[in-house]
C-alpha positions as CSV (number, residue, x, y, z in Angstrom):
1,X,-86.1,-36.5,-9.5
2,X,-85.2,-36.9,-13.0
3,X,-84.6,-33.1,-13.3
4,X,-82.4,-32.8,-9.7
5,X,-80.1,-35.3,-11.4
6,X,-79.6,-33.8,-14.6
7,X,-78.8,-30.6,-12.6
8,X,-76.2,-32.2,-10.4
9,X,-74.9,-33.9,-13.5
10,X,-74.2,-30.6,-15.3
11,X,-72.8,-28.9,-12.2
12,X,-70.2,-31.6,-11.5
13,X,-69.5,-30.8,-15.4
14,X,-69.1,-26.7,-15.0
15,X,-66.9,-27.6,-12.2
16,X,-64.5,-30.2,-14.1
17,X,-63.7,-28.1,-16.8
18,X,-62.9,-25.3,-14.6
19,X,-60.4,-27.0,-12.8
20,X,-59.5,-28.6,-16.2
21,X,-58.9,-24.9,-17.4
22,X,-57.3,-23.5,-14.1
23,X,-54.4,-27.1,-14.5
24,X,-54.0,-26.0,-18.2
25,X,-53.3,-22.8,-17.5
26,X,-51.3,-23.0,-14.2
27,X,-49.2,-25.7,-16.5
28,X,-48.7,-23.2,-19.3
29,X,-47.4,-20.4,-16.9
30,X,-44.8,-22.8,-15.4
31,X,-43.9,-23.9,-18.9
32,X,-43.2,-20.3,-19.6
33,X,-41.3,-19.4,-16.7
34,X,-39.0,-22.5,-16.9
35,X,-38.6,-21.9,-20.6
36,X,-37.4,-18.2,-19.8
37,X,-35.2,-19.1,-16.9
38,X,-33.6,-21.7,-19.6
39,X,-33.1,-19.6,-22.1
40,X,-31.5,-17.0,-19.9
41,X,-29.2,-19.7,-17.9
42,X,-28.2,-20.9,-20.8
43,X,-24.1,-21.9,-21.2
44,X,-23.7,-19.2,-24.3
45,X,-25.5,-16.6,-22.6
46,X,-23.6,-16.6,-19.2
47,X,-20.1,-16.9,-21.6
48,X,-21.0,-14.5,-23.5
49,X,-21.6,-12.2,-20.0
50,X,-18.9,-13.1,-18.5
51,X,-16.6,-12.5,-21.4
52,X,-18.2,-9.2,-21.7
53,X,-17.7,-8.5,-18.0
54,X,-14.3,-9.3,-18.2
55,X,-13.5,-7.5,-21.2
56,X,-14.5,-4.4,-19.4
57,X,-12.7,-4.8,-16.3
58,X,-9.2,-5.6,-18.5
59,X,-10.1,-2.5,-20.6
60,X,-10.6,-0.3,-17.7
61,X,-7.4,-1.3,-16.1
62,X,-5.5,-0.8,-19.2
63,X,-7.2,3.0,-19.8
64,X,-6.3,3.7,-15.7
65,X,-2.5,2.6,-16.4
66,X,-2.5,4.7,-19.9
67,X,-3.0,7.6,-18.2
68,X,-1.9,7.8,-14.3
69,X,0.3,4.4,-14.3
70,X,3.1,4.7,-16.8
71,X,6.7,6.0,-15.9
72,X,7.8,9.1,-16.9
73,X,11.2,9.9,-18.4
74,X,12.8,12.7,-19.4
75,X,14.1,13.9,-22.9
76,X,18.0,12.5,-22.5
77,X,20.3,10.3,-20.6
78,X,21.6,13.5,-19.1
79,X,18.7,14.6,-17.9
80,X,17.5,11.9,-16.6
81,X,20.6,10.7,-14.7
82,X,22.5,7.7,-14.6
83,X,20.3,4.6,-13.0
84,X,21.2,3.6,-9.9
85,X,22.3,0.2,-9.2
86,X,19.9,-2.4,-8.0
87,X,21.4,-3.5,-4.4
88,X,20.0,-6.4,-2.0
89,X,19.0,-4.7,0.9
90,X,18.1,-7.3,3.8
91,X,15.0,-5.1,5.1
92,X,14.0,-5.5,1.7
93,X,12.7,-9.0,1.2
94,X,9.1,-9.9,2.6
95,X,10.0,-11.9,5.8
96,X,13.0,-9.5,7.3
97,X,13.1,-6.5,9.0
98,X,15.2,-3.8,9.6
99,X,18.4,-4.8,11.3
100,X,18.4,-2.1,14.2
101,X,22.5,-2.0,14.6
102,X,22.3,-0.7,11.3
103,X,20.3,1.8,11.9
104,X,21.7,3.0,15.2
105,X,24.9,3.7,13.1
106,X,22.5,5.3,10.3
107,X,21.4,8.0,13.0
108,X,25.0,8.3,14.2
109,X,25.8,8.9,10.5
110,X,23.0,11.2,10.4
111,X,23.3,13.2,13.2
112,X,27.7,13.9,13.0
113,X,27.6,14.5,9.1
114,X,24.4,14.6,7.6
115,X,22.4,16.9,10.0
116,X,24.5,20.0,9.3
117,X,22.3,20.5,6.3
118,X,19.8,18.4,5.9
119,X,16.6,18.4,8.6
120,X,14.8,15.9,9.9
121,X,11.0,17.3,10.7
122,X,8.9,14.4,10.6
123,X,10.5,12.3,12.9
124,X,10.4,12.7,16.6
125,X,12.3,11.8,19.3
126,X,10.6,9.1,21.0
127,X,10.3,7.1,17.6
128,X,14.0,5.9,18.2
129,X,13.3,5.0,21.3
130,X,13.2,0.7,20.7
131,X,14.3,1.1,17.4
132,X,18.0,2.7,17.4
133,X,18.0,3.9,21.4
134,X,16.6,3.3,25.1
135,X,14.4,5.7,26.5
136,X,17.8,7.3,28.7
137,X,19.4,7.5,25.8
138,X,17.2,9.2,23.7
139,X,16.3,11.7,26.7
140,X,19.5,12.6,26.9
141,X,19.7,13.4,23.6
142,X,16.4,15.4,23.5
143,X,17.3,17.4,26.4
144,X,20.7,18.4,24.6
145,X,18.3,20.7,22.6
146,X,16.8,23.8,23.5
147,X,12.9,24.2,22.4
148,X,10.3,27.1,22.7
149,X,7.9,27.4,25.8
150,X,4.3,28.9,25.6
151,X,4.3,32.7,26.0
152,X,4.2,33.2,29.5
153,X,2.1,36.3,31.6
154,X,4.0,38.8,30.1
155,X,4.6,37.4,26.3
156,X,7.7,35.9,26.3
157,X,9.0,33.0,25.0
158,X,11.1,31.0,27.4
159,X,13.6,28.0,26.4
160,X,13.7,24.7,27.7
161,X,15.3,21.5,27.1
162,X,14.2,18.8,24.7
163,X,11.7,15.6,25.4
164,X,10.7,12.4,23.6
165,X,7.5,14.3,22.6
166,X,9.2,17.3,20.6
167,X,10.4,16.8,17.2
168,X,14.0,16.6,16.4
169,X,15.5,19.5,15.5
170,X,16.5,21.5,11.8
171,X,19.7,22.7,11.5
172,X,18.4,26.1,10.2
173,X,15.7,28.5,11.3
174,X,13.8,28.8,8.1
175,X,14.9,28.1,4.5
176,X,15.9,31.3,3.9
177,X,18.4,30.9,6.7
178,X,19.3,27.2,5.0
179,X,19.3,28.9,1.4
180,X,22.2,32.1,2.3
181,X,24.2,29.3,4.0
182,X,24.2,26.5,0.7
183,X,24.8,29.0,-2.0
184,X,21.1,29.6,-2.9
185,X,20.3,25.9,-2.6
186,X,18.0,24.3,0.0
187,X,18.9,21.0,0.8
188,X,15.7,19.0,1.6
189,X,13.8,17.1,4.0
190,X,15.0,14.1,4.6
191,X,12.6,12.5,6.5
192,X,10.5,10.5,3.2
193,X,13.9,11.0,0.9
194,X,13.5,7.2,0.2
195,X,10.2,7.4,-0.9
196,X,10.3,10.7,-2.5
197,X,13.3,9.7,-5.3
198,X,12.7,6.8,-7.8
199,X,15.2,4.2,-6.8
200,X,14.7,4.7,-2.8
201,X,17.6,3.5,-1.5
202,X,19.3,1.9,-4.3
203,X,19.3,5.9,-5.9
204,X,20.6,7.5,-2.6
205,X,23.4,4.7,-2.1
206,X,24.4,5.5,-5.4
207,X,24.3,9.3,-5.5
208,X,26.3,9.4,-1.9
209,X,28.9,7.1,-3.1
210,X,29.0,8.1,-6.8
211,X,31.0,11.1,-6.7
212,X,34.7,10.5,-8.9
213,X,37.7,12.4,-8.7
214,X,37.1,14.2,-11.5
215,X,34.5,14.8,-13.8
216,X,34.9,12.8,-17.2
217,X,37.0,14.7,-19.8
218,X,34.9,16.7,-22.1
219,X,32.1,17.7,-19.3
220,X,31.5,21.3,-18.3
221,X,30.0,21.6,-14.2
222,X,28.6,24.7,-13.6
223,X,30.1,27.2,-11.0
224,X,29.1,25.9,-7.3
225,X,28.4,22.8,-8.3
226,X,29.6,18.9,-8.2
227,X,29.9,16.4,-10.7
228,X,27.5,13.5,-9.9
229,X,26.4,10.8,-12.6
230,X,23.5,9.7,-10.7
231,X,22.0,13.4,-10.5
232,X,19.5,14.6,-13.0
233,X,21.3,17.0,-14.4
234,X,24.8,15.3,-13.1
235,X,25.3,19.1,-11.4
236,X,24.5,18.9,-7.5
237,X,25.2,21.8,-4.9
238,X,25.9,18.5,-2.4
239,X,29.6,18.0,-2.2
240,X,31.4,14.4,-1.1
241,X,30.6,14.2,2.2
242,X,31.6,10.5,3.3
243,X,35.0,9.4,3.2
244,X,36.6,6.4,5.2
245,X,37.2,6.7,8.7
246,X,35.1,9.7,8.9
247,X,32.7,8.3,12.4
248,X,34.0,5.9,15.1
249,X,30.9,3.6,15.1
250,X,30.3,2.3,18.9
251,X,30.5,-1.4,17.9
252,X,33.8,-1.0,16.1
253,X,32.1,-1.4,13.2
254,X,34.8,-0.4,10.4
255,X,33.8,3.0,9.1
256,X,34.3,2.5,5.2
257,X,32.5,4.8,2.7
258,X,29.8,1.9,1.6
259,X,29.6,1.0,4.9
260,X,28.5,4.4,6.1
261,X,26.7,5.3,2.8
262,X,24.5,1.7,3.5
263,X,23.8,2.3,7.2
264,X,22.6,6.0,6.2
265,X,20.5,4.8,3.8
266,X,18.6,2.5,5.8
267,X,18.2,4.6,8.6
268,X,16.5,7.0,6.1
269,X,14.2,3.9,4.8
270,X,13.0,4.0,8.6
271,X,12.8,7.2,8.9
272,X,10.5,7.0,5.7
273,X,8.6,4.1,7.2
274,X,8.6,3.0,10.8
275,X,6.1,1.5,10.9
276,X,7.7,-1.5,8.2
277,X,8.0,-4.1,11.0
278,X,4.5,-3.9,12.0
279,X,3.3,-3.7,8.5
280,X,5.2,-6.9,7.8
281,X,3.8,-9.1,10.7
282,X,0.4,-7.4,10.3
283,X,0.7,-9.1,7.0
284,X,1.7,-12.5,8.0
285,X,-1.1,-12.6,10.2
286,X,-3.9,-11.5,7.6
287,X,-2.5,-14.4,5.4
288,X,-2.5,-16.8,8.0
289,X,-6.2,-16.0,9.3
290,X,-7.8,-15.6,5.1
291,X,-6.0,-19.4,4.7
292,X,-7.7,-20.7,7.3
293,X,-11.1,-19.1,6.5
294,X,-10.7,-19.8,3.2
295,X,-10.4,-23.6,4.2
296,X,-13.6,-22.9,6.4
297,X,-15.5,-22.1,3.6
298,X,-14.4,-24.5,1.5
299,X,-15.4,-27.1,4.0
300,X,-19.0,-25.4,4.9
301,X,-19.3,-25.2,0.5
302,X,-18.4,-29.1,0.2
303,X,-20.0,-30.2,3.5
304,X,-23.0,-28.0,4.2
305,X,-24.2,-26.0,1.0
306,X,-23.3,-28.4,-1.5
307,X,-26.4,-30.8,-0.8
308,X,-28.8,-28.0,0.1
309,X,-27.7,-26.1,-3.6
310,X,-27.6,-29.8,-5.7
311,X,-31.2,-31.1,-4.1
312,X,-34.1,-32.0,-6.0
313,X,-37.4,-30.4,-5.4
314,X,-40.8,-32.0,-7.0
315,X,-44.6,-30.7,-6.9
316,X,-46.9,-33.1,-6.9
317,X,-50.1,-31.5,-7.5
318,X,-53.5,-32.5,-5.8
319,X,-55.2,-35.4,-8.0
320,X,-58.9,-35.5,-7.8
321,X,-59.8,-31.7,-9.3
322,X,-61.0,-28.9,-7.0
323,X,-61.0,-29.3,-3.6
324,X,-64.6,-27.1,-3.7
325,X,-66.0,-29.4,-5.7
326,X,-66.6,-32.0,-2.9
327,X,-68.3,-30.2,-0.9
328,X,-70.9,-30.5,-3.4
């Protein structure tokens, strides 16, 4: 009896000091790990990465706009061309849009002056069609033109009139053609014009209404060419082409040089971008719907995370040693 005791007595012992030894050490690894998660959650370590994060990202910005973002210029004033003035065009500002009279007297602009030279290839006919024309109108245009069929059975090519799908038509054939009737020069494309010039249409405003009389005293113009200030180069093949009274606009509107020089000129920002209307209210919209989910989430961060994140959580481990030891 004496002996069974002094067994149990040492067993119970064994068995105490290993779950002594398992607490010790299960209190030492959590010790550890909380120490390490301190250290690295520490204020100076996440300023220091933070500052270091955003150090790179400035840096990196700053290296991107040293080499594709800065303005080129050229070596003199006369090269570069007199700079247009700034102007405050309507369509312009965030929460306008084009103002579509205008523009139906840009396109009759266009089409009586303009479209002896210059071509219009990116812009077909039934994208006027709600913007400077009815459909009727427009057809009736179209159908004033005379397009290419498909080759019929025997290989020819048959001509037919105009519709809103075909693409309005260039004055010349080919460039050559446009070349041996300007001199040698090919006037462009005007369909992205705006966007294709720095200035957009302060820069074309200027350069259609910038011509002078004469050219100052003391400049030399080359043969064939026209003084213009606002030209690089102040040489251009383009001669004056608007003077007042040159159109009879359909609304009376009086047919001044500025007035016909600013009515182009927006018609060719449309022309560049139709789609600026759309863009615009697409915009609103997106600003309108990321304010109120941004309101959401504030409300769902305040309301509904904010107690979940900031709650307490607390292990109380069993008291009494191993569970395996009572079942001795």
């Amino acid at each position: 009896m004496l002996a069974r005791s002094a067994l149990r007595s040492a067993r119970t012992t064994c068995n105490a000091r290993s779950s002594l030894g398992r607490a010790a050490k299960r209190f030492a690894t959590s010790s550890s790990s909380n120490a390490t998660s301190e250290e690295a959650s520490s204020p100076f370590r996440l300023t220091a990465a933070g500052s270091v994060a955003t150090a790179l990202a400035v840096g990196s910005m700053a290296w991107y706009y040293h080499l594709y973002g800065s303005s080129l210029y050229a070596m003199t004033p006369q090269e570069e061309g007199l700079h247009a003035t700034k102007y405050p065009w309507e369509h312009e500002k965030f929460t306008k849009t084009f103002d579509h009279q205008a523009l139906r007297r840009g396109f009759q602009v266009y089409r009586e002056v303009c479209s002896s030279c210059h071509s219009l290839n990116r812009i077909p006919w039934r994208a006027l069609v709600g913007s400077t024309h009815t459909v009727d109108e427009v057809k009736a245009m179209a159908e004033e033109n005379e397009y290419d069929t498909e080759p019929n059975d025997e290989g020819e090519i048959e001509k037919r009139p105009g519709k809103l799908s075909d693409y309005i038509p260039a004055p010349y054939k080919n460039d050559e053609a446009a070349k041996a009737a300007n001199n040698g020069a090919l006037p462009p494309d005007l369909s992205l014009m705006v966007k294709a010039r720095h200035g957009g249409c302060n820069y074309i405003f200027s350069l259609i209404t910038g011509y002078p009389e004469e050219p100052p005293p003391g400049v030399e113009v080359a043969p064939g060419l026209n003084f213009n200030p606002y030209f690089p180069g102040t040489g251009i093949a383009m001669a004056r082409v608007l003077y007042d009274g040159l159109v009879e606009y359909e609304d009376k509107t009086p047919a001044t040089t500025s007035q016909m020089a600013k009515d182009v000129v927006e018609f060719l920002n449309w022309s560049a971008e139709p789609e600026m209307d759309q863009r615009k209210k697409m915009g609103v919209a997106t600003i309108v719907v990321s304010t109120a989910l941004l309101a959401l989430s504030i409300w769902v961060k305040r309301y509904k995370w904010s107690p979940i994140k900031t709650r307490k959580i607390v292990y109380n481990p069993p008291v009494g040693g191993d569970p395996r030891s009572r079942s001795h």
